[in-house]
N, C-alpha and C positions, 0 to 999 in steps of 0.2 A: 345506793344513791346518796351522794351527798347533800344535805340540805345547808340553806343559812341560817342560823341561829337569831332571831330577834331578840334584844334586850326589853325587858319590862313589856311585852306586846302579850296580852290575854290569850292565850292556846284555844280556847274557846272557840275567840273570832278571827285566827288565822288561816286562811284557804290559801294552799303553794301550789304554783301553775309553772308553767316552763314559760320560760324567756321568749319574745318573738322578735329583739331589735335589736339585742346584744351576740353575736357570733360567740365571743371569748367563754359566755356563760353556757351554751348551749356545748361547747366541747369540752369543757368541765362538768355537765350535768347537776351548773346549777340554779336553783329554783327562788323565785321570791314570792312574795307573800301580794295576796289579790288587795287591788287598792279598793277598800271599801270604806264609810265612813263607821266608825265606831268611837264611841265616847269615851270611851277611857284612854285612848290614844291620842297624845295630842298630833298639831302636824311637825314641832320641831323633834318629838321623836320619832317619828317616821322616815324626817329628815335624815336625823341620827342611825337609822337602820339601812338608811341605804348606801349611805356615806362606809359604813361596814363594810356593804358587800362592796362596793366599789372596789374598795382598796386591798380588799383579800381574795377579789377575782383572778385567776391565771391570766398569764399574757395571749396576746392574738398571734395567727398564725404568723411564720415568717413571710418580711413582704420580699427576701428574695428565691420564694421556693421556686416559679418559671423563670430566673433566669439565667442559667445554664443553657438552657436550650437556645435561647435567642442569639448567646454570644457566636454559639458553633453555628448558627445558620448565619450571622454577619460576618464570622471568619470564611466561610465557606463562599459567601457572596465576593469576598475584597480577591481569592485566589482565582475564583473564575473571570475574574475584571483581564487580567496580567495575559493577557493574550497578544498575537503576533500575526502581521498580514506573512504570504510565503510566497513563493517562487515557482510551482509545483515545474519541472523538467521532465520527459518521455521523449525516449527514443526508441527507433526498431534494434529488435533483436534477433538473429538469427538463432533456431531452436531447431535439433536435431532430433526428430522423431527416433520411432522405436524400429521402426521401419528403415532405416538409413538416408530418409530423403529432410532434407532443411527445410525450412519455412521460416519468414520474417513475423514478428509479430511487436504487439507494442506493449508498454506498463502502463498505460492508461488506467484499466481498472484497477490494480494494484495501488498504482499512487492515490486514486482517490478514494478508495475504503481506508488507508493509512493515514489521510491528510484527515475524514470523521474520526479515526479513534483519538487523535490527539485533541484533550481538548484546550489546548492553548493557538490550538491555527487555526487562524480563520481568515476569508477573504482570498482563496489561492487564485492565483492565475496562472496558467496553463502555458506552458512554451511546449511544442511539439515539434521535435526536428523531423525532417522529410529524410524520406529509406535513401535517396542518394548521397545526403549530407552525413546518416549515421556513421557512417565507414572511413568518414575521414578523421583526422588528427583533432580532439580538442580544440586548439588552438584556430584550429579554420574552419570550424562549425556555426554559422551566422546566427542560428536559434540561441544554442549555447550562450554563446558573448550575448544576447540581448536580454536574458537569464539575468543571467551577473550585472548588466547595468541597471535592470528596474530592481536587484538586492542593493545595487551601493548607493542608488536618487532614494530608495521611497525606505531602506531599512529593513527590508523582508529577510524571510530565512529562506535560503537555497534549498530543496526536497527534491529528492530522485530517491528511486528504487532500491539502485544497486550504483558502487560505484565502476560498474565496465558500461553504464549507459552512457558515459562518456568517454571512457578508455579502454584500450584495449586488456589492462591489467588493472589489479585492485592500484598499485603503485601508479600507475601514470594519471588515473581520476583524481589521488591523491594530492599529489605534485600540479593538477591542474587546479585545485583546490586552495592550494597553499599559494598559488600566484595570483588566483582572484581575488583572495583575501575578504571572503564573505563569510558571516556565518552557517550552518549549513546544518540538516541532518536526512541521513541514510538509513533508510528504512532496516537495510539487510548490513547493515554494520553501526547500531545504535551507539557502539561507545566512541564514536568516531566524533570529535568536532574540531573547533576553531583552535580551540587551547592545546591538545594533545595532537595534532597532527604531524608535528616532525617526529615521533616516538610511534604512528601508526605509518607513516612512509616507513622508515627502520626497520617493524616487522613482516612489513610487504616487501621489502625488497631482500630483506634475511632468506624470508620465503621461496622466494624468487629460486636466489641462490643454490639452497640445499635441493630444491626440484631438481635444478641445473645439474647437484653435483651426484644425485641418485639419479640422474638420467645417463650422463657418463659414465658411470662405475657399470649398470647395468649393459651399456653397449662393449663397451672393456669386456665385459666377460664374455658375450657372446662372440665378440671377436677372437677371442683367446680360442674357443670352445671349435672354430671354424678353421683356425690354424691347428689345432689338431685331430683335425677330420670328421668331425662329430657337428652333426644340425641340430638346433635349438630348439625345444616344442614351447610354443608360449601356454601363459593358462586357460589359451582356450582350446589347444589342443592343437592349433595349427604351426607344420614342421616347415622351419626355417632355417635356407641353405645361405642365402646373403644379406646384405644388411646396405642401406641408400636406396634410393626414390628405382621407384619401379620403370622399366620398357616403357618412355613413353608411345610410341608406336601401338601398345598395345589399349594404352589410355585412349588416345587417338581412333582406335580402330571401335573402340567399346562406344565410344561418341557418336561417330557415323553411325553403327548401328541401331542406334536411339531416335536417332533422326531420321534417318528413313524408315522406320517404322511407324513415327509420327508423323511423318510426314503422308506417306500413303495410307493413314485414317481417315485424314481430312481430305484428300486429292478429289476420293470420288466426286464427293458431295463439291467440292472449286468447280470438278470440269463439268457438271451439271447448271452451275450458274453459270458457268463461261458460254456454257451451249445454248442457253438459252440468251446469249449476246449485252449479256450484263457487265460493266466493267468491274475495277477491282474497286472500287470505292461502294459502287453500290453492294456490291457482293457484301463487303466489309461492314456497312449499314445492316442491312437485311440480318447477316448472324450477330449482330448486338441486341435486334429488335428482339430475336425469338433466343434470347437469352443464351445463347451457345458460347459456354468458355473459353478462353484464345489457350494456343498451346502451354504458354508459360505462367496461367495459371495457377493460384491454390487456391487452398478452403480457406484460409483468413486474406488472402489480398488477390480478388478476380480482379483481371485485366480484360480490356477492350481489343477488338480486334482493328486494324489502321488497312490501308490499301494496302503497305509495302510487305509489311507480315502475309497477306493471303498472295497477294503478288512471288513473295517468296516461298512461298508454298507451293505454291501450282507449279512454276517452274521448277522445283526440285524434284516435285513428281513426275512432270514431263522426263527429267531427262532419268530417272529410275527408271522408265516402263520403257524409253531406248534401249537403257545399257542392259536390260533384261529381252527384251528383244534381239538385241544382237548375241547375246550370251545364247539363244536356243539356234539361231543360224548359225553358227560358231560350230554348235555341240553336233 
């Protein structure tokens, strides 16, 4: 332990305590002498003793030891300010099960779990095109365009999914993009924006292309393969003797049979309310109340049943349980 050295002060009568008001002395470990009165000391040298230690004390801690931290927390505050109101756009998309049959569905959830990771958007508002609008061009989608004018009045960023929720290809969303002339960002193509767009139109339509020209070289050879007498297994094992759109008749025929068989699910249960002298509207009421799905139904978008659907119903069964009726006089 280091002590302070008093000049001419009798050993006798000096008692050293620790410091209780000075910080700098107490992390130096040092000590001064207890203020008592004794005679042989006058007070200008006691004066003189302290004036010592004063001046041979180490320095106090640094006064910028927290501020590091503070700066990275005000840095950290001014990047989270720099935020952006958005656009948020969803459209239906057609999704092909595993099963072979479609289904419409939307990016709703998607777009708004993407619009919380960012954290610079905030305030989205929502345009949602309707499943009849989906299907048409860009350019004639009413949702779409009113998208694009509350980005070019209020400054927001345009936000979609994917860019085929407005195109049919990644190029035409693009090209619809570059003629809005709004800022923009795509969840499922993030390096895509305002600046680099004519060099991401380029590689989508490059794209395009080489599909195009490995889809001809591939019919090319199968065609070669049929001019000399040999049919083509593809990879999934199915043998192929010709190449262009199938028999429609046979398309045609696969239809009807779909339908008449949905149609005589529901028949019985029609001519049961018909019998009991209910018209088509009540009828059509009645299977809404007790929850009963209309034919063209799914599991993400149930439909209602209307008079003219159970109306077309019944009568397509009528005329099946004829043309089977005459089919057993016939036989």
């Amino acid at each position: 332990m280091q002590t302070a050295v008093l000049d001419n002060v009798d050993v006798r009568h000096r008692r050293m305590v620790w410091s209780k008001f000075v910080p700098a002395w107490d992390a130096a470990n040092i000590v001064m002498p207890l203020k008592t009165k004794n005679a042989h000391v006058t007070p200008s040298e006691m004066r003189r003793a302290q004036n010592n230690l004063f001046n041979h004390c180490t320095a106090g801690p640094p006064q910028f030891h927290f501020r590091s931290n503070k700066q990275k927390q005000s840095q950290h505050w001014k990047q989270k300010m720099t935020t952006y109101t958005c656009a948020a756009y969803s459209a239906h998309l057609k999704i092909h099960r595993a099963d072979g049959c479609a289904e419409n569905c939307t990016t709703d959830k998607d777009l708004r779990s993407y619009i919380k990771m960012q954290d610079d958007l905030h305030s989205p508002k929502y345009f949602k095109e309707a499943e009849d609008h989906s299907r048409m061009q860009p350019q004639d989608r009413p949702v779409l365009w009113r998208a694009v004018e509350h980005c070019k009045k209020t400054g927001a960023i345009f936000v979609a999914v994917s860019l085929t929720n407005f195109g049919k290809t990644k190029a035409e969303g693009l090209r619809f993009l570059k003629h809005a002339n709004v800022p923009f960002r795509i969840e499922r193509s993030p390096s895509c924006n305002i600046n680099n767009i004519d060099m991401a139109i380029d590689f989508a339509e490059d794209n395009i292309n080489a599909v195009a020209a490995r889809t001809k070289a591939a019919l090319d050879k199968i065609q070669q393969q049929f001019c000399e007498g040999t049919a083509h297994i593809s990879h999934a094992g199915a043998l192929i003797t010709k190449l262009g759109a199938p028999d429609p008749s046979i398309a045609n025929a696969r239809k009807s049979e779909i339908a008449l068989k949905r149609t005589l699910m529901y028949f019985d249960m029609l001519q049961t309310y018909r019998n009991q002298g209910m018209s088509f509207q009540r009828i059509a009421d009645e299977l809404n109340s007790h929850g009963v799905p209309s034919p063209t139904s799914t599991k993400n978008n149930p439909k209602l049943w209307y008079a003219s659907g159970v109306s077309n119903y019944y009568k397509r069964g009528l005329n099946a349980h004829k043309n089977k009726a005459q089919c057993y006089e016939e036989s």
